[in-house]
NUMAR-241831 format. One record per residue (C-alpha): x, y, z. Coordinates in steps of 0.2 Angstrom, whole numbers, plus 5000, padded with zeros to 4 digits. Layout:
XYZ/...
//
This chain:
504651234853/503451234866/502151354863/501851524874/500751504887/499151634881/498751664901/500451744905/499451884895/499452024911/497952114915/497452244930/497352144945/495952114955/495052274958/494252234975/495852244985/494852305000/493652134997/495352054996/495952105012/494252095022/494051905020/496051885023/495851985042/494151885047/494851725041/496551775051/495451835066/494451655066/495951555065/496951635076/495351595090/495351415086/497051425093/497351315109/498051415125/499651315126/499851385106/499751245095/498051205083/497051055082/495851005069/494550865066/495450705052/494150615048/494350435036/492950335030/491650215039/493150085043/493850185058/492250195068/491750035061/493349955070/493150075086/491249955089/492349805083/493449825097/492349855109/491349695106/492949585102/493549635121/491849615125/491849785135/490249875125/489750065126/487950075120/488050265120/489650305113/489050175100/487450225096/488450415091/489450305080/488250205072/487250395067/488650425059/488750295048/486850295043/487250465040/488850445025/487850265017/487650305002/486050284992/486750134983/486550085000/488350035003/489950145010/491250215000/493150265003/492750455003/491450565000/490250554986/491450394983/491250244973/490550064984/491850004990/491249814998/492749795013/491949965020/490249925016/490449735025/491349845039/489849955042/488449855041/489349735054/489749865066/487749945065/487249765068/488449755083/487849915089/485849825086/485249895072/483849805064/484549685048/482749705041/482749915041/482749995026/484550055026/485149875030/484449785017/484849895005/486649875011/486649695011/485849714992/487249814988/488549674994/487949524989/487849614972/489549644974/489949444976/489749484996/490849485011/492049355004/492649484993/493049585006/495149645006/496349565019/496149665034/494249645035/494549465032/495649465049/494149535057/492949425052/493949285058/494249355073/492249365074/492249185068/491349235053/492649175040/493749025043/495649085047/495949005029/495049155022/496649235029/498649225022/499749135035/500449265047/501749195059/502449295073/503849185072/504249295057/504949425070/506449345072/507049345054/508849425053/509249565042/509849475029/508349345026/506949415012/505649505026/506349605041/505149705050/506149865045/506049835027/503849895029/503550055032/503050125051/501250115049/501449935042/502549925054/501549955071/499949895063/500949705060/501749675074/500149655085/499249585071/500549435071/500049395089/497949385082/498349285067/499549165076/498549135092/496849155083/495949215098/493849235096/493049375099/492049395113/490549455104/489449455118/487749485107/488449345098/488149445082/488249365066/488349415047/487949265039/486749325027/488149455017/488849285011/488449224992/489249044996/489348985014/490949045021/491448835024/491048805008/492048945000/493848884992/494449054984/494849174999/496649224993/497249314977/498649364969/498949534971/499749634958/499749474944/501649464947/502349294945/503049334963/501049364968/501049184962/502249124970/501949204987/500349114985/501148944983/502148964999/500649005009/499748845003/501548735008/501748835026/499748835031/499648655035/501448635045/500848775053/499948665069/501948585071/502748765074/503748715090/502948805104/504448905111/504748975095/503349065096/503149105113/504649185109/504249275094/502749335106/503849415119/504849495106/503249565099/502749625116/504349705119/504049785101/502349835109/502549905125/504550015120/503250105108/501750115118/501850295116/500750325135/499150415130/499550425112/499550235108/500550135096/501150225082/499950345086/498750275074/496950215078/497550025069/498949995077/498350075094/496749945093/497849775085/498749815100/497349815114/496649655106/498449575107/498349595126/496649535127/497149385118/498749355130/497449355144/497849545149/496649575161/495749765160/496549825177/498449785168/499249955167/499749915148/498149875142/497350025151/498750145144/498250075125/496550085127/496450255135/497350315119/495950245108/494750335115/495550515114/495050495097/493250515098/492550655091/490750715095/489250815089/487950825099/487050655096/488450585082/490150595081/491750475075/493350415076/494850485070/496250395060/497350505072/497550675077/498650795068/499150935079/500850985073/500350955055/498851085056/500151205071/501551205058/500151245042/499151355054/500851475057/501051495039/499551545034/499551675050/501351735044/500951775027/499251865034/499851955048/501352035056/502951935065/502651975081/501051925080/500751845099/499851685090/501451665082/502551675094/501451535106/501351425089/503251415086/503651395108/502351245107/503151175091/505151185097/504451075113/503650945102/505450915093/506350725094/508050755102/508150605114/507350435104/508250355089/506850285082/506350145069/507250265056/508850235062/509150075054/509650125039/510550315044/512250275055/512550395070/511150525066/510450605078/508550605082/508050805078/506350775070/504550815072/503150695074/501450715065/500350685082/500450755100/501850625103/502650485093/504250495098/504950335088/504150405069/504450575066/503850625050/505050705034/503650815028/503250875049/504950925050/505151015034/503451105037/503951155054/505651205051/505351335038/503851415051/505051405065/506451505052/505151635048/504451665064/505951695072/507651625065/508851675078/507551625093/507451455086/509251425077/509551255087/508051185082/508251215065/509951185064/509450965072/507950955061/508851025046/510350905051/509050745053/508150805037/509650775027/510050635035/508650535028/508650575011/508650415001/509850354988/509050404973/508950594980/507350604986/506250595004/505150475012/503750495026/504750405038/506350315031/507550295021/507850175008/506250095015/506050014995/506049834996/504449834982/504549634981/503549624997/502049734988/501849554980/501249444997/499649404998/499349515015/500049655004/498549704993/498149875001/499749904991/500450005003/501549885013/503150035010/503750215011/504750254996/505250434993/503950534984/503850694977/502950804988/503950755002/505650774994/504950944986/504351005004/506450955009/506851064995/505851215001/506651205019/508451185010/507951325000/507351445014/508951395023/509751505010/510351315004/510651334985/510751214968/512451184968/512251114988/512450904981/510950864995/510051004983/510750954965/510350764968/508350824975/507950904959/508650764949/507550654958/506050794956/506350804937/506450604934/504950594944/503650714932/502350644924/502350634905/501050774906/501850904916/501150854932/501850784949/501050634961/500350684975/500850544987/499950625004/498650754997/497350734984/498250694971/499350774955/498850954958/499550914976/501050864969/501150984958/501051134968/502351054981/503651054968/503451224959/503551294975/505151204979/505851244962/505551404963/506251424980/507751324977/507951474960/507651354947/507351434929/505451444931/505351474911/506251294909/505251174897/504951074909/504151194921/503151254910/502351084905/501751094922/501151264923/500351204907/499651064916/498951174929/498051264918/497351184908/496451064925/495651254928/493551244931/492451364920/492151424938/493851484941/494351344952/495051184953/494751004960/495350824957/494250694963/495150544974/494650404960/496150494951/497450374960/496650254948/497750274932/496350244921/495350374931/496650504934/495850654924/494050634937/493350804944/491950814954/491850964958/493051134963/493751134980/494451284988/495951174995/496351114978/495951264972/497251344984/498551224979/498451254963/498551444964/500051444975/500851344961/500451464946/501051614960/502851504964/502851504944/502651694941/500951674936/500451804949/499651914937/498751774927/497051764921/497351594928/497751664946/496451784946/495351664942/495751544955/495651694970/493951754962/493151574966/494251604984/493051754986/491451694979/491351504989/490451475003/491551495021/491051525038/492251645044/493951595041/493651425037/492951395019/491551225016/492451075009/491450895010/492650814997/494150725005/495850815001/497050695006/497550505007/498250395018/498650245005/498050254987/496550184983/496250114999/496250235012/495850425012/495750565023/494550735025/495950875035/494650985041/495751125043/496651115024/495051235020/495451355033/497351355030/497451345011/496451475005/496951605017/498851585012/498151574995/497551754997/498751845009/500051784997/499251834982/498952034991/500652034998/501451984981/500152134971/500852254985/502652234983/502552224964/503152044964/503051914955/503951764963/503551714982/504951734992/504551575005/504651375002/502751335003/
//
């Protein structure tokens, strides 16, 4: 019998009820004026020291340098080295030696002195670290391309492999989007094997512990697999046959890539809308022998550089830009806080309903039949991907703003929505059925994030919208969600948190849908993982999971409370019936007592990931949002005597 959990003990809510509703109306008031005038919101996304790393790398491999923009840059990277004098994947972060080879190269690009301080101790810290051989695959590639590494450093990467059929065992559709876009210009680099123009004719010779000619043990295995193994022997067989490839073979392959390139070009928004694909795909030209004036290359360039951020004498580039993400997160939060007919909202939900996919079958449609398109991207545009978790978001916003107003939207996202769940009952990103995990074993593979399999925030978020819907358990889109929900717990009570830092993430995603969807909330296995939540509670009342946790052995790490993760993690105890917690109270006391300016609380820790262990991501706008749905929910829910919220997130 699982015990009875000693917090459900009730007690006088918070007395400060006016405190309580002071903080939510100047954090409503501050939000609402960081709204744009066409409605929507925007907020900084900031990555590691790879993004504007890349951003110099570009520039130098088309040989088209800005010293100003880069010198911005180049602050900013000084400005996250860490005193170990390397660069990690997040804040406060272990060194990590691919972004630490990436930095150090792009500040001697930009023409930092080697011998300054902050140089030699990153190039202690490498060459320590068994130096820039050791480097993952992707900054291999870019060394290459900077005739730094030899292209054996490199797996072989044909173009030629674009014209697979379906059947044979890789298909471009069987990766996931961003691998996806990011590939298909990459395959033009690695096959044509163009040099950089490098017009400083930087080197970085001394980050290496053995001469890169000399070096024989570039490429591993992986995962270990015996498929890792094989993958490898393949790529030993194919590299030396790879100077008798016939020629029209792949001057084929390259126009199909091009074709690939330019349908999705995506105008001033780039490829995919992400800063790797958008810059593979402005050195792809470059290497065809695009010339600056071409109308492509201008478009895909111009894209790159409306990711620049700036701060007076420092600023960065951005992964990409999420404006419908922080619109569709920014409403809620102003729902719960303020009236319906509040104007903000109503701007909010017009500029979202013209942001929906009606007219592009995208890469999705592979594997969904005659669905039509209906989603809702994560960017400005990116009319080919639409994004699962977007779509949810936004079509529960656009239900509470104003169902009737918007019931055509709703009614195509919803339809699209359930047109991608997977097989197994639960959501991807961006496809469906996109679960081909053999190909995690290639040697190009070991960012580990070559797929987009369904994951439980994204299926719980589906969940919610079915919910809200008015959608109910016995609805078999519904039934076969929760199966998938409750095969997919952890053994401790927890979810995964595939895109937000990490279990507590996950977890709050799928109480909230549970309880939406009017599961049992006193079910054994719901209470494990209010259990769960509990027990991750700070002796300051709040919460925080460190990113290191996507490292199993690591997966208990806490740095320090965050009012994001602290947010999240009361919003699931609320969902729960925890409303009147000691927990809860605890978690809004720490609300009220951390730092904020205005409405937007101060978060340095990343809160979210882009791939696991590889790549992760600082929403700057999480700490606004979060924490003042946190608290409007928690008042709203004390006024009307409740103790379940009545909304899917």
């Amino acid at each position: 019998m699982i015990k009875h959990r000693e917090n459900l003990i009730k007690q006088e809510p918070i007395s400060n009820q006016t405190e309580i509703s002071e903080v939510i109306e100047e954090a409503r008031t501050w939000l609402i004026e960081q709204q744009s005038n066409d409605g929507h919101w925007a907020f900084e996304l900031e990555a590691d020291a790879t993004i504007p790393a890349e951003y110099i790398f570009l520039n130098h491999f088309i040989g088209e340098i800005n010293q100003e923009v880069e010198e911005k840059l180049a602050r900013y990277l000084r400005s996250i080295q860490h005193e170990d004098g390397g660069w990690p994947l997040y804040h406060d972060g272990d060194f990590n030696v691919s972004v630490s080879v990436k930095a150090y190269f792009a500040l001697k690009l930009v023409g930092e002195d080697p011998n300054a301080p902050h140089m030699a101790r990153a190039r202690e810290a490498i060459l320590k670290a068994g130096g820039a051989a050791k480097a993952n695959v992707f900054t291999r590639i870019a060394l290459a391309l900077f005739e730094q590494l030899p292209w054996r450093a490199v797996p072989v990467m044909r173009v030629e492999a674009l014209l697979l059929p379906r059947w044979a065992p890789f298909h471009l559709s069987m990766v996931s989007y961003w691998s996806r876009t990011v590939m298909v210009p990459l395959l033009i680099l690695t096959t044509l094997k163009p040099k950089a123009a490098n017009p400083r004719r930087v080197n970085i010779r001394e980050l290496f512990v053995i001469s890169p000619g000399d070096e024989r043990r570039f490429l591993a295995n992986p995962t270990g697999h015996w498929l890792g193994k094989l993958f490898l022997l393949l790529d030993c067989i194919v590299r030396p046959l790879e100077i008798v490839f016939p020629k029209f073979l792949e001057r084929h392959a390259i126009n199909k890539a091009l074709e690939f390139i330019i349908e999705r070009l995506n105008g001033r928004h780039g490829l995919g809308a992400i800063f790797p694909a958008m810059a593979n795909s402005v050195m792809a030209f470059y290497a065809l022998g695009y010339n600056n004036e071409d109308t492509n290359f201008q478009t895909a360039r111009a894209a790159i550089d409306k990711l620049l951020v700036f701060h007076d004498d420092w600023g960065f580039c951005q992964p990409c830009m999420s404006p419908v993400w922080d619109t569709a997160l920014a409403m809620h939060a102003t729902l719960e806080a303020s009236s319906i007919g509040d104007a903000a909202i109503e701007k909010a939900a017009g500029w979202l309903e013209g942001r929906q996919v009606l007219d592009v079958v995208g890469d999705w449609g592979v594997n969904t039949g005659d669905l039509r398109p209906g989603g809702w991207a994560f960017q400005y545009s990116n009319s080919h991907y639409p994004d699962v978790d977007d779509t949810a978001v936004v079509v529960m916003a656009l239900n509470r703003a104003n169902a009737e107003l918007y019931k055509g939207a709703i009614e195509r996202g919803t339809e699209w929505v359930l047109g991608m769940q997977s097989t197994n009952g639960g959501w991807g990103a961006f496809d469906k059925d996109n679960e081909h995990h053999f190909l995690q074993h290639i040697p190009f593979a070991d960012h580990g994030a070559l797929l987009d399999p369904p994951t439980a925030d994204v299926s719980a978020r589906c969940v919610s919208m079915l919910a809200q819907l008015g959608y109910g358990r016995d609805f078999m889109p519904v039934a076969r969600a929760i199966d998938y929900l409750k095969r997919e717990q952890e053994e401790d009570g927890s979810w995964f948190g595939r895109w937000g830092n990490n279990y507590v993430y996950g977890t709050w995603s799928v109480l909230c849908a549970l309880a939406a969807i009017g599961e049992d909330m006193q079910a054994p296995y719901i209470i494990r993982a209010v259990d769960w939540l509990k027990g991750r509670q700070r002796p300051d009342g709040g919460w925080g999971e460190d990113c290191a946790s996507y490292w199993q052995h690591r997966r208990d790490e806490v740095k320090s409370s965050t009012p994001s993760q602290t947010a999240w993690a009361v919003l699931g105890l609320m969902a729960a019936g925890e409303v009147q917690s000691v927990a809860v109270k605890g978690g809004i006391d720490y609300l009220l007592r951390t730092s904020r300016d205005r409405g937007k609380w101060r978060e340095e820790y990343f809160n979210a990931v882009g791939f696991p262990r590889v790549f992760y991501l600082r929403y700057h706008g999480y700490s606004a949002f979060f924490p003042l749905l946190t608290l409007a929910r928690y008042r709203n829910l004390l006024k009307l005597k409740s103790n379940m919220p009545i909304w899917g997130i």
